[in-house]
VEXBAMAR-886938 format. One line per field, with one value per residue: residue in one letter; chain; z, x, y of N, C-alpha, C, O in turn. Coordinates in Angstrom, 3 decimals, decimal comma. Layout:
% VEXBAMAR-886938
rest = c(a | ...)
kette = c(A | ...)
nup = c(Z | ...)
neast = c(X | ...)
nnorth = c(Y | ...)
caup = c(Z | ...)
caeast = c(X | ...)
canorth = c(Y | ...)
cup = c(Z | ...)
ceast = c(X | ...)
cnorth = c(Y | ...)
oup = c(Z | ...)
oeast = c(X | ...)
onorth = c(Y | ...)
% end
This chain:
% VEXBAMAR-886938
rest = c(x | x | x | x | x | x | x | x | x | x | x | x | x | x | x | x | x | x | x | x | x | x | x | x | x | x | x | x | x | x | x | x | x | x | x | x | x | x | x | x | x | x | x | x | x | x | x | x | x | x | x | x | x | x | x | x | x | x | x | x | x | x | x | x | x | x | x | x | x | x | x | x | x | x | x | x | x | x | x | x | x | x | x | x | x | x | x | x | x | x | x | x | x | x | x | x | x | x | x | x | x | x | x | x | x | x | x | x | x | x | x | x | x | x | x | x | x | x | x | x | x | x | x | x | x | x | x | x | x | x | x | x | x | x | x | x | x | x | x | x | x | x | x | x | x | x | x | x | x | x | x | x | x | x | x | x | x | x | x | x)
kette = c(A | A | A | A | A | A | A | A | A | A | A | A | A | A | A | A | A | A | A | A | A | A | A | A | A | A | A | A | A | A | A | A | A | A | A | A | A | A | A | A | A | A | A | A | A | A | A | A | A | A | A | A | A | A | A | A | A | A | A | A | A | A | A | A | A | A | A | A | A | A | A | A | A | A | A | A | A | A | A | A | A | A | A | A | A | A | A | A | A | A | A | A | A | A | A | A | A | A | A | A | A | A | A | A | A | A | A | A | A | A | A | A | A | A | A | A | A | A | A | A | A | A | A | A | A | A | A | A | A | A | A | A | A | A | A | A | A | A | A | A | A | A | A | A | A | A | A | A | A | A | A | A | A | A | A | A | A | A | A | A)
nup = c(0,000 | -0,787 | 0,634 | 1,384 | 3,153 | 4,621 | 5,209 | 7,450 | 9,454 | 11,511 | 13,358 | 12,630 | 13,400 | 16,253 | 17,020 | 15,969 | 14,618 | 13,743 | 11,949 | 12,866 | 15,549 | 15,982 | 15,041 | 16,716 | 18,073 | 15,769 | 14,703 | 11,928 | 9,391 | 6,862 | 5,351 | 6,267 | 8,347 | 11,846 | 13,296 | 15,664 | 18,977 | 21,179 | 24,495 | 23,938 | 21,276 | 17,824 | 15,180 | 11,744 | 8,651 | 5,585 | 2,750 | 0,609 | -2,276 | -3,798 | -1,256 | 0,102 | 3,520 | 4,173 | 7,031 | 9,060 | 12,161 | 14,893 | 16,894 | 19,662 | 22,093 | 23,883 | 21,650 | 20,020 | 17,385 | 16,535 | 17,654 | 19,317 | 21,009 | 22,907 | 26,355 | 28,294 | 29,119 | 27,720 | 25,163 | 25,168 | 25,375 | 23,323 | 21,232 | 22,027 | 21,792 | 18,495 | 18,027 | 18,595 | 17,004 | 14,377 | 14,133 | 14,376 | 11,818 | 10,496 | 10,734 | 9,648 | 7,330 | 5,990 | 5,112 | 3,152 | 4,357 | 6,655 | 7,088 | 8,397 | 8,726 | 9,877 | 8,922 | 8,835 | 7,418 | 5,787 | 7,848 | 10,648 | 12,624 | 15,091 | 13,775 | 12,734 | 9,123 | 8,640 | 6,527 | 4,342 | 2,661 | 0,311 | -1,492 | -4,209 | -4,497 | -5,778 | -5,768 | -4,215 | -2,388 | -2,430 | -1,198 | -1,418 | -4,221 | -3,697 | -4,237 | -6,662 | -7,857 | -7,628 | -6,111 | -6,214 | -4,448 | -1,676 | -2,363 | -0,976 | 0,262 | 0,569 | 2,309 | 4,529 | 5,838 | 6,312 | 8,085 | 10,348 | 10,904 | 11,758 | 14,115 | 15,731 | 16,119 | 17,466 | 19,492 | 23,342 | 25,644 | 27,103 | 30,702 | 32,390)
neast = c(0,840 | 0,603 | 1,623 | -0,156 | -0,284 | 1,173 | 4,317 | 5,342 | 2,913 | 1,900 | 3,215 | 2,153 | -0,024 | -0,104 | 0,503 | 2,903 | 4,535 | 1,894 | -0,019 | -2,685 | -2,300 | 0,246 | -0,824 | -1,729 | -4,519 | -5,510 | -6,870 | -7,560 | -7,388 | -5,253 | -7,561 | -10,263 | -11,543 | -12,231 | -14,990 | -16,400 | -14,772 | -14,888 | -14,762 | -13,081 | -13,201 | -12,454 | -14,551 | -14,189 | -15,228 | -15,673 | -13,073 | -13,380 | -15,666 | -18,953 | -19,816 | -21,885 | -21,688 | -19,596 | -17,728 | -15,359 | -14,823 | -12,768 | -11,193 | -9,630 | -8,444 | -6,030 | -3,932 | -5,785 | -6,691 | -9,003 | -12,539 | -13,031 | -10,810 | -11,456 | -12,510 | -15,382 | -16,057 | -15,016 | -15,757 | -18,796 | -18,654 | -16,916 | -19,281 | -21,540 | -20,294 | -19,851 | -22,255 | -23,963 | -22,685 | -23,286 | -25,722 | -26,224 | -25,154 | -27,049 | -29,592 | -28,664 | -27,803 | -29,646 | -30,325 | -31,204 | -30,352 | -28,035 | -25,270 | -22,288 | -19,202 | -16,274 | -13,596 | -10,091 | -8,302 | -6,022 | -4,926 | -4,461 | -6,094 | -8,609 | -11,070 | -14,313 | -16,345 | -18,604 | -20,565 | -23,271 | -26,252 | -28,150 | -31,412 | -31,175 | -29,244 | -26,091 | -26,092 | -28,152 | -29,137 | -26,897 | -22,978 | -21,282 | -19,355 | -16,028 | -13,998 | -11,959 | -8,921 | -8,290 | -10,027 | -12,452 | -12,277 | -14,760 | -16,399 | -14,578 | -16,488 | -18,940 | -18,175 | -16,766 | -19,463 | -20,738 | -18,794 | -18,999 | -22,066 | -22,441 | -20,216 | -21,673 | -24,376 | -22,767 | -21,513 | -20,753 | -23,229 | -23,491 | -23,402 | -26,042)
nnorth = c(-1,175 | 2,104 | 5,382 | 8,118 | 9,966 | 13,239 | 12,490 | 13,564 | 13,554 | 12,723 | 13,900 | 16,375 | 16,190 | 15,835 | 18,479 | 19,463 | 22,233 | 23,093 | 25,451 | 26,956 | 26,813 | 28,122 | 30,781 | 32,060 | 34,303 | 35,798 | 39,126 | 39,077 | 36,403 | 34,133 | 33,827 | 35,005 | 37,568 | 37,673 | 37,395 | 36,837 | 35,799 | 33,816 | 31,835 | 29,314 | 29,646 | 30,817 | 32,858 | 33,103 | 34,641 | 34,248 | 35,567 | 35,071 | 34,865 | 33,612 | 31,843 | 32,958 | 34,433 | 32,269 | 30,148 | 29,606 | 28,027 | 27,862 | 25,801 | 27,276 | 26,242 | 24,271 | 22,341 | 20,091 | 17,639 | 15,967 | 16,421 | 14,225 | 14,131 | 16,401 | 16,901 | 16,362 | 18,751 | 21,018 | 20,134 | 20,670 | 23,509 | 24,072 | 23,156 | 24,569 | 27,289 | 26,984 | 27,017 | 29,197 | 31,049 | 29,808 | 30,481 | 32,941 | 33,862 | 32,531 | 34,079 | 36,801 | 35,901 | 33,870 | 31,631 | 28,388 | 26,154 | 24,877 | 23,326 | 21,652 | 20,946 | 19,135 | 18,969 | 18,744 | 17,323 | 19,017 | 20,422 | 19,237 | 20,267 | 21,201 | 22,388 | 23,678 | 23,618 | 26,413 | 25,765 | 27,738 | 27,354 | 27,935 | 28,988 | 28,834 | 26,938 | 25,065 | 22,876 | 21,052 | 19,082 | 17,929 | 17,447 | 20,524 | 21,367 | 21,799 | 24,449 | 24,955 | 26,040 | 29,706 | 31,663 | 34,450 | 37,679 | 38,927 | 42,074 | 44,453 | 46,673 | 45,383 | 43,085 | 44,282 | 45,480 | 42,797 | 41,868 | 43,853 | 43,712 | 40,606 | 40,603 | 42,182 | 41,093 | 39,475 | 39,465 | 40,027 | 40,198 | 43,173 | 43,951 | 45,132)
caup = c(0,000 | -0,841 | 1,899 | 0,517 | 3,697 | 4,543 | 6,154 | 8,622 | 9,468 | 12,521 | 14,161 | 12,912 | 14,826 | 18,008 | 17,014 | 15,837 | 13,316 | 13,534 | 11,809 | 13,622 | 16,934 | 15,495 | 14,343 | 18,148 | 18,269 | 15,248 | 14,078 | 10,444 | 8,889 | 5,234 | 4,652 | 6,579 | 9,392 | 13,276 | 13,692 | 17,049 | 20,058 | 22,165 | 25,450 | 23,427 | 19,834 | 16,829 | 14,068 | 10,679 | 8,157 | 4,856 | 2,283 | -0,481 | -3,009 | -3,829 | -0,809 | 1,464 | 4,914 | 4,662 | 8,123 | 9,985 | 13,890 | 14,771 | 18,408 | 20,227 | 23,497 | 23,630 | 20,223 | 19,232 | 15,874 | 16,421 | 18,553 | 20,293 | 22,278 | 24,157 | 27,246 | 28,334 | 29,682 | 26,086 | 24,158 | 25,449 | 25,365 | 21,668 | 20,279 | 22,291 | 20,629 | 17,098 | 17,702 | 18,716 | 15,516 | 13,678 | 14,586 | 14,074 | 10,602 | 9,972 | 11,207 | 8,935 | 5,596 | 5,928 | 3,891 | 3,239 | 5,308 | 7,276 | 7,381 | 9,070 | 8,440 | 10,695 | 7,987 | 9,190 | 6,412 | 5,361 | 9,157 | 12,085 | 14,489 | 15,324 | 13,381 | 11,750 | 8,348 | 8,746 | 5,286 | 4,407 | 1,558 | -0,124 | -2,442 | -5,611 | -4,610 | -6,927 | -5,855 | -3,936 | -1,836 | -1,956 | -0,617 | -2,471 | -4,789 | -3,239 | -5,110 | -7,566 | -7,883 | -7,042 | -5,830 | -5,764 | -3,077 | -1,980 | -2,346 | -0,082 | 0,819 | 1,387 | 3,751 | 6,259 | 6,202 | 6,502 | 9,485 | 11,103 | 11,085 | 12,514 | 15,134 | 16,485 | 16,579 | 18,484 | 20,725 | 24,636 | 26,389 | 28,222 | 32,277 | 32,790)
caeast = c(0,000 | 1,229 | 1,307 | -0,568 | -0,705 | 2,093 | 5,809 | 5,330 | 1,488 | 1,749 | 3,939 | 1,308 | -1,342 | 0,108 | 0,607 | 4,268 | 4,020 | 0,528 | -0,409 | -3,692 | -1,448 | 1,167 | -1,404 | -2,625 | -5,732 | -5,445 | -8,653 | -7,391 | -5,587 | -5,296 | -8,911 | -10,996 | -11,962 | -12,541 | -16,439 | -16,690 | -13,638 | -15,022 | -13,586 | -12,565 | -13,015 | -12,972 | -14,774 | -13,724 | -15,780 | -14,624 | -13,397 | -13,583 | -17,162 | -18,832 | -20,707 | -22,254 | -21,205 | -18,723 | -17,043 | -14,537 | -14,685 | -11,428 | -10,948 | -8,444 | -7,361 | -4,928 | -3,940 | -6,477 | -6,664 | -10,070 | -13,057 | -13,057 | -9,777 | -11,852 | -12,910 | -16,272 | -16,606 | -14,492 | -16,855 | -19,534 | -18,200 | -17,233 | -20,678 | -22,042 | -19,826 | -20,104 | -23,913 | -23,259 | -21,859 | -24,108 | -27,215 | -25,991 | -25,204 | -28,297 | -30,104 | -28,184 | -27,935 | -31,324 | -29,936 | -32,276 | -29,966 | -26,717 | -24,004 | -21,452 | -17,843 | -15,132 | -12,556 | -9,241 | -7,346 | -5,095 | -4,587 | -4,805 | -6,683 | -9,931 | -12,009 | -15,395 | -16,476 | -20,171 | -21,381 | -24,973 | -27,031 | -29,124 | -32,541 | -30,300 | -27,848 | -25,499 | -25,816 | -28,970 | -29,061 | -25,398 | -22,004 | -20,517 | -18,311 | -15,066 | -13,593 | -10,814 | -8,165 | -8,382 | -11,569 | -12,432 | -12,727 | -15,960 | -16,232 | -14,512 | -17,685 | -19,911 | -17,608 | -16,805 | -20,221 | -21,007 | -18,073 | -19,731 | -22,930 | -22,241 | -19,706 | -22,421 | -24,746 | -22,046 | -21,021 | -21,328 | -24,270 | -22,955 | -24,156 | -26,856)
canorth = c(0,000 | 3,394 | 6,305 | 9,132 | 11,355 | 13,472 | 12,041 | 14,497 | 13,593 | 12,117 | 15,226 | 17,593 | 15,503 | 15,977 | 19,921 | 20,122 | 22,818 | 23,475 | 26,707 | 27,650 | 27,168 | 29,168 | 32,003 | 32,796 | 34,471 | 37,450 | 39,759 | 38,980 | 35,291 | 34,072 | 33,643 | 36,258 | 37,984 | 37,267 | 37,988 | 36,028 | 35,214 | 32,858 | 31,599 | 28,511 | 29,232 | 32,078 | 32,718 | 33,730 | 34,688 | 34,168 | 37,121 | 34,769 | 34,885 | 31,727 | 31,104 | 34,087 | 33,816 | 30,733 | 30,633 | 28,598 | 28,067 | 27,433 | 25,370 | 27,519 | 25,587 | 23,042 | 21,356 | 18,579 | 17,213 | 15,775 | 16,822 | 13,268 | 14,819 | 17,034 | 16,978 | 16,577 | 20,194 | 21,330 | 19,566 | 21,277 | 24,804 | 24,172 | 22,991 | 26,151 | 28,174 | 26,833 | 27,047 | 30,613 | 31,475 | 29,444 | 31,272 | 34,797 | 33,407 | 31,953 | 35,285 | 37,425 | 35,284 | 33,441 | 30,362 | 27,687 | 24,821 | 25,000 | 22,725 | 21,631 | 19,617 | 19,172 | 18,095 | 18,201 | 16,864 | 19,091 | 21,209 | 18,665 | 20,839 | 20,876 | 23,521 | 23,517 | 24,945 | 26,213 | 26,252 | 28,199 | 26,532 | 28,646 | 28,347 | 29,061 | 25,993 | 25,198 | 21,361 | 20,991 | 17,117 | 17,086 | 17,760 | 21,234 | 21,268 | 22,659 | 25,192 | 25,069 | 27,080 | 31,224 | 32,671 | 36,142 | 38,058 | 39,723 | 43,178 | 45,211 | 47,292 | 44,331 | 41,685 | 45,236 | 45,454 | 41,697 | 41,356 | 44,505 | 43,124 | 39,350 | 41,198 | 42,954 | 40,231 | 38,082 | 41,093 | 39,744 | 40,879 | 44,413 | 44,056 | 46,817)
cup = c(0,000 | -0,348 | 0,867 | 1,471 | 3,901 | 5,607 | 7,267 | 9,631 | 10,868 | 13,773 | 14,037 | 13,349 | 15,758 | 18,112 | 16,429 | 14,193 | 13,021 | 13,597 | 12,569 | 14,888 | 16,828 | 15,455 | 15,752 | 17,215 | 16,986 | 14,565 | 12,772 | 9,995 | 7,590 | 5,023 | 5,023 | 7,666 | 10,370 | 13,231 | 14,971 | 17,739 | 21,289 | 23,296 | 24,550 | 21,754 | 19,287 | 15,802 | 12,933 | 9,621 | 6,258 | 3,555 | 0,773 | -0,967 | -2,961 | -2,771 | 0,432 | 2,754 | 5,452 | 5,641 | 8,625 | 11,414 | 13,988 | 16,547 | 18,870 | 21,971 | 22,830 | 22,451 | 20,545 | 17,508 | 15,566 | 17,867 | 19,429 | 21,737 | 23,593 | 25,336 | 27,117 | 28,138 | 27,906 | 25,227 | 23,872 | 25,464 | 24,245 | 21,072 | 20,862 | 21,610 | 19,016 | 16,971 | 17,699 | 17,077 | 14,809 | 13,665 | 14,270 | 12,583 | 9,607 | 10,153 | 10,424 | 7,425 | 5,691 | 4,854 | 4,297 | 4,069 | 5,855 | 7,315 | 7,503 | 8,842 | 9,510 | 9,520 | 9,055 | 8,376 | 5,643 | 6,547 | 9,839 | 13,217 | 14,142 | 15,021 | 12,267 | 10,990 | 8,437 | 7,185 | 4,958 | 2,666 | 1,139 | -1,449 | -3,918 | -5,743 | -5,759 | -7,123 | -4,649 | -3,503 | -1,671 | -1,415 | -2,146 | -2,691 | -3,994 | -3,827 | -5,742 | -7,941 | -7,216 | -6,659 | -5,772 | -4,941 | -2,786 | -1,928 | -1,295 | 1,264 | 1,326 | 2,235 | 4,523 | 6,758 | 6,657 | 8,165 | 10,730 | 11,707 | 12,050 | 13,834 | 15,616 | 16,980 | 17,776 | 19,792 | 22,251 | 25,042 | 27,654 | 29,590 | 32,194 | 34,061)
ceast = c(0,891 | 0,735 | 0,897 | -0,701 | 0,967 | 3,334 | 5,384 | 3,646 | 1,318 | 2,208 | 2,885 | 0,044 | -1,011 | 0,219 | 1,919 | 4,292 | 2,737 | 0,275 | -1,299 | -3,087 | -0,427 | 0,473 | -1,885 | -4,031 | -5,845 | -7,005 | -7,952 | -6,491 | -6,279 | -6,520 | -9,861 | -10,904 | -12,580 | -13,793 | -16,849 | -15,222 | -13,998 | -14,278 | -12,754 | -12,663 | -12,826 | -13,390 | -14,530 | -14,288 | -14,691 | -14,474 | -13,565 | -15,160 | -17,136 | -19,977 | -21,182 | -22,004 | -20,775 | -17,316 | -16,621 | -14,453 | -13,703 | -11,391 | -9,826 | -7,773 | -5,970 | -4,901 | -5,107 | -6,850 | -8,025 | -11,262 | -13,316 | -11,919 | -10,348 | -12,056 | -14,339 | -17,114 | -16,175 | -15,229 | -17,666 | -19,171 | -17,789 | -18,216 | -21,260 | -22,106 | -20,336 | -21,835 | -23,967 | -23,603 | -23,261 | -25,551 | -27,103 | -25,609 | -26,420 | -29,570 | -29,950 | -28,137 | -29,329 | -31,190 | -31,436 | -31,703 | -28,177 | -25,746 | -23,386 | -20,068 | -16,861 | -14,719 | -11,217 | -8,282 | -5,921 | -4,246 | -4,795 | -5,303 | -7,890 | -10,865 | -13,136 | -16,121 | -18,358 | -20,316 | -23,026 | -25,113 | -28,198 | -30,275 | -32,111 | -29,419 | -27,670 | -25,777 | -26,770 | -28,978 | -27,737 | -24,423 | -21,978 | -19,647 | -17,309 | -14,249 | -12,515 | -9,633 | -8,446 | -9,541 | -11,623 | -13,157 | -14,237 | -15,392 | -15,922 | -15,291 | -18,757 | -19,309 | -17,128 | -18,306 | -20,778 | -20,270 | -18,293 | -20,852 | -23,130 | -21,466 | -20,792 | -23,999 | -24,335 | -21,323 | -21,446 | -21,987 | -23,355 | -23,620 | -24,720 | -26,490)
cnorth = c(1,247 | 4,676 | 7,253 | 10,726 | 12,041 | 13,190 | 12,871 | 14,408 | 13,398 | 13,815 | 16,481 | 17,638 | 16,068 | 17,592 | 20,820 | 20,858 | 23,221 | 25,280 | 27,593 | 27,901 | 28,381 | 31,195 | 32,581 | 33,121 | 35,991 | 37,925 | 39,312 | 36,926 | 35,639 | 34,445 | 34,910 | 36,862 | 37,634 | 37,907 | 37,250 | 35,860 | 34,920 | 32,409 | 30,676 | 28,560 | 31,371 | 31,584 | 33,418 | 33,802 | 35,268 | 35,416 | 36,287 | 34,646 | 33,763 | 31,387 | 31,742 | 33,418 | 32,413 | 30,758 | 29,681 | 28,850 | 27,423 | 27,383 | 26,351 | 27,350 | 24,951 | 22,717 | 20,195 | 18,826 | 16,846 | 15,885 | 15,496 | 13,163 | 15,311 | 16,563 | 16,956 | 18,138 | 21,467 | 21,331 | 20,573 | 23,027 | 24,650 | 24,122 | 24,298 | 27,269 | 28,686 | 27,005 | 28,153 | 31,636 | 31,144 | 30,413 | 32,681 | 34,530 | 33,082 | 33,528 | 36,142 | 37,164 | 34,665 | 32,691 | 29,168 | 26,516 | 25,427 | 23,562 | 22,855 | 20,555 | 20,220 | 18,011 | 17,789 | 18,001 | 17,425 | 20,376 | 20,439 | 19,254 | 21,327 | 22,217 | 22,811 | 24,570 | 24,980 | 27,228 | 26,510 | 27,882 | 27,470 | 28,353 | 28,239 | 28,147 | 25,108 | 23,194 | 20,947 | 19,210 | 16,785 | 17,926 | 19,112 | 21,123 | 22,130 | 23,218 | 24,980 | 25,927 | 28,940 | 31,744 | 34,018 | 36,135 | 38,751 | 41,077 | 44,017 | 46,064 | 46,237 | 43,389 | 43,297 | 45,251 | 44,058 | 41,671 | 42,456 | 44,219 | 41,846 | 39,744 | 41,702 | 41,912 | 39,266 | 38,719 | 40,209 | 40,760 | 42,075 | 44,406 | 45,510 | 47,495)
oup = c(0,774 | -0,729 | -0,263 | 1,110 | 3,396 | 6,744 | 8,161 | 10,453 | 11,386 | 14,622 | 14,899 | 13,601 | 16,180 | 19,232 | 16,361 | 13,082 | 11,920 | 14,534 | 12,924 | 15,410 | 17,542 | 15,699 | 15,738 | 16,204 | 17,385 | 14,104 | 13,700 | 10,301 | 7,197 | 4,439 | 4,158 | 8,147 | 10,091 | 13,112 | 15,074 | 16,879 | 22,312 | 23,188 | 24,293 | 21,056 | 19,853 | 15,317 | 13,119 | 9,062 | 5,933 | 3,301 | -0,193 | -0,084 | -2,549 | -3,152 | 1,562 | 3,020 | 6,397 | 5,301 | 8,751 | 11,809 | 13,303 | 17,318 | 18,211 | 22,680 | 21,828 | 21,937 | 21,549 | 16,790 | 14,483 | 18,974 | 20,453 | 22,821 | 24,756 | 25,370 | 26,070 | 27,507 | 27,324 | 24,498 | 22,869 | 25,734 | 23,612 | 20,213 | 20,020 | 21,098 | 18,502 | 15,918 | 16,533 | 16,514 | 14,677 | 12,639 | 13,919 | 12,013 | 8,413 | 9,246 | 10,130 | 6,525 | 5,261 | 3,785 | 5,213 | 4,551 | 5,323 | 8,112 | 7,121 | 8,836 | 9,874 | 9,255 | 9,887 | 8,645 | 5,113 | 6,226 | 10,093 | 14,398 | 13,045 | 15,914 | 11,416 | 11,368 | 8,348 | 6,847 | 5,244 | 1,756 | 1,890 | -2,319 | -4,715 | -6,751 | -6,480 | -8,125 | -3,828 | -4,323 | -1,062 | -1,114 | -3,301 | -1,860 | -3,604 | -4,156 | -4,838 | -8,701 | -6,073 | -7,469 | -5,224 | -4,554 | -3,787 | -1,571 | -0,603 | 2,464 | 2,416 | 2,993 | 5,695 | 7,959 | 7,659 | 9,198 | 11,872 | 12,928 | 13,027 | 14,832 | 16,746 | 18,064 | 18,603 | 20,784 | 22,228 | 24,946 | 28,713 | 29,531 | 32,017 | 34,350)
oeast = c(1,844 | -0,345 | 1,383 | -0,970 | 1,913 | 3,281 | 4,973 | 3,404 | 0,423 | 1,567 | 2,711 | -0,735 | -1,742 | 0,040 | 2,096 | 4,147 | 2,539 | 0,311 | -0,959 | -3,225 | -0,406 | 1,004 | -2,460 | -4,478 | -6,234 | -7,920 | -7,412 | -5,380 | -7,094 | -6,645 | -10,173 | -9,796 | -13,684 | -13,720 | -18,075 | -14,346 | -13,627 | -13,059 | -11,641 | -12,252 | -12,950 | -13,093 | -14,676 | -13,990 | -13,774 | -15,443 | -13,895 | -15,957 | -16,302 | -20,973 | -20,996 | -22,080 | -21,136 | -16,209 | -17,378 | -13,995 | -13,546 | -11,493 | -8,818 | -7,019 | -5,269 | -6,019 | -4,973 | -7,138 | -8,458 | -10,903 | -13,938 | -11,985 | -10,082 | -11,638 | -14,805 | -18,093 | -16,853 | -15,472 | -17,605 | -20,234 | -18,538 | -18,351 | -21,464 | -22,985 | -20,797 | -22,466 | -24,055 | -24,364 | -24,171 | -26,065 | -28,043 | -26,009 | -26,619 | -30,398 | -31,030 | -28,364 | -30,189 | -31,759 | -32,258 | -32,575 | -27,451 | -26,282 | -22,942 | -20,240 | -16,715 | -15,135 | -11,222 | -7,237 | -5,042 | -3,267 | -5,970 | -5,106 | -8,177 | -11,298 | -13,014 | -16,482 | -19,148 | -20,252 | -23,893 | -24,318 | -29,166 | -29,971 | -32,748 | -28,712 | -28,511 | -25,692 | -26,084 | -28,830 | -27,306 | -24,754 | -22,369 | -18,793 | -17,737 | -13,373 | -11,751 | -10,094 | -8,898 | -9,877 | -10,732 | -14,091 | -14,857 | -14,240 | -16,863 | -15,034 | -19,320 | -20,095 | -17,398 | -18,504 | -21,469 | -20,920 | -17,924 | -20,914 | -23,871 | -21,990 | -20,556 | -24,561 | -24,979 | -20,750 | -22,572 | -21,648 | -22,800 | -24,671 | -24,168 | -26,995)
onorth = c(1,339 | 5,128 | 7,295 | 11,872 | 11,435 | 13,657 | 12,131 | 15,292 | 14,066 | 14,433 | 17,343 | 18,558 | 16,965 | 18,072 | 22,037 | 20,347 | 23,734 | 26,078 | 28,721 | 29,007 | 29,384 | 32,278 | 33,669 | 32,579 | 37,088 | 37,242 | 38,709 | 36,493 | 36,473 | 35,521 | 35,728 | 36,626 | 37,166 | 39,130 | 37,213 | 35,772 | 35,496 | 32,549 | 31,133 | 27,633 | 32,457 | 30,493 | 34,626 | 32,746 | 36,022 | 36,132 | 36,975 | 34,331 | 32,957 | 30,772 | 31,289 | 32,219 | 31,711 | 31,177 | 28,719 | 29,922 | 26,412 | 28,338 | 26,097 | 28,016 | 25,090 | 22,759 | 19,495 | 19,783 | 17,239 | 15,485 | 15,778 | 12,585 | 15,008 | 15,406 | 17,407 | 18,536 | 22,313 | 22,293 | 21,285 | 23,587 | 25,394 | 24,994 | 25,173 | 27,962 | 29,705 | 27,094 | 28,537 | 32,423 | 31,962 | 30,858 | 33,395 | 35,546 | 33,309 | 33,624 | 36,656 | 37,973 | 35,433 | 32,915 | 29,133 | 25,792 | 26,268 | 22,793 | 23,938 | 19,336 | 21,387 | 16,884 | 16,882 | 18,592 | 16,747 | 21,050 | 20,702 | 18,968 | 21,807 | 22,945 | 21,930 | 25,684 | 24,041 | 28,410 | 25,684 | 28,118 | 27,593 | 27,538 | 27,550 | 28,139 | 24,571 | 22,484 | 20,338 | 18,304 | 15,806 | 19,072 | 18,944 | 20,812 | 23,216 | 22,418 | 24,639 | 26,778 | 29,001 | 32,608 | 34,667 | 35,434 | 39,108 | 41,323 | 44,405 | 46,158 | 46,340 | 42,819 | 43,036 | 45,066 | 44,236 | 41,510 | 42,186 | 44,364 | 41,951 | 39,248 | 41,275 | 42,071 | 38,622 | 38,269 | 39,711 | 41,939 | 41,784 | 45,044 | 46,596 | 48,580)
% end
């Protein structure tokens, strides 16, 4: 049988080299913008077109590779989270279905992409296609306003 994952696969399980660890906690990475910072997670909403409000929750405790690591109490304070998110998403875009993947595959640490499905879908009953080469970005003027919007939704409740 011929290895197909990478020599190094095992090391970036356990965290050695792990980018998202590496990246701390920043309002900006590659893909988009922090619209949520959770005790245990962020969310990033993405600047690429293609698929209105497609956002990654990104675990930020300890390294795990897969959410069966957690902790009970972890667990539970992630799905919170990611529900969190989810909902101020769903509120704002008003997609016709939500989904959810925890891939993994090509980052070992424990983030999930919450993709919104809308009445126009491109692939309606199934998995989406995952994009191909370069995407464009959204428009400048509409993702500040988009990551304004969901930020302010996800804003903690101010004590009266």
């Amino acid at each position: 049988m011929t290895r197909t994952w990478p020599g190094n696969w095992a090391e970036q399980r356990r965290g050695t080299g792990c980018p998202f660890c590496a990246e701390g906690r920043p309002e900006e990475n590659h893909d988009g913008a922090r619209v949520f910072s959770g005790r245990c997670t962020d969310a990033y909403l993405s600047r690429h077109d293609g698929q209105p409000g497609y956002t990654v929750v990104v675990w930020r405790g300890r390294h795990v590779a897969e959410p069966t690591e957690l902790t009970a109490d972890e667990a539970s304070q992630y799905w919170r989270e990611l529900l969190t998110v989810a909902r101020a998403l769903e509120e704002h875009f008003q997609p016709a279905k939500t989904n959810y993947q925890i891939l993994g595959n090509a980052v070992p640490h424990l983030h999930t992409h919450v993709m919104l499905r809308y009445e126009d879908d491109p692939a309606p009953g199934r998995p989406l296609p995952w994009p191909q080469g370069a995407r464009p970005r959204v428009p400048a003027e509409r993702f500040e306003a988009e990551v304004a919007a969901l930020r302010a939704r996800l804003r903690p409740e101010q004590p009266a």
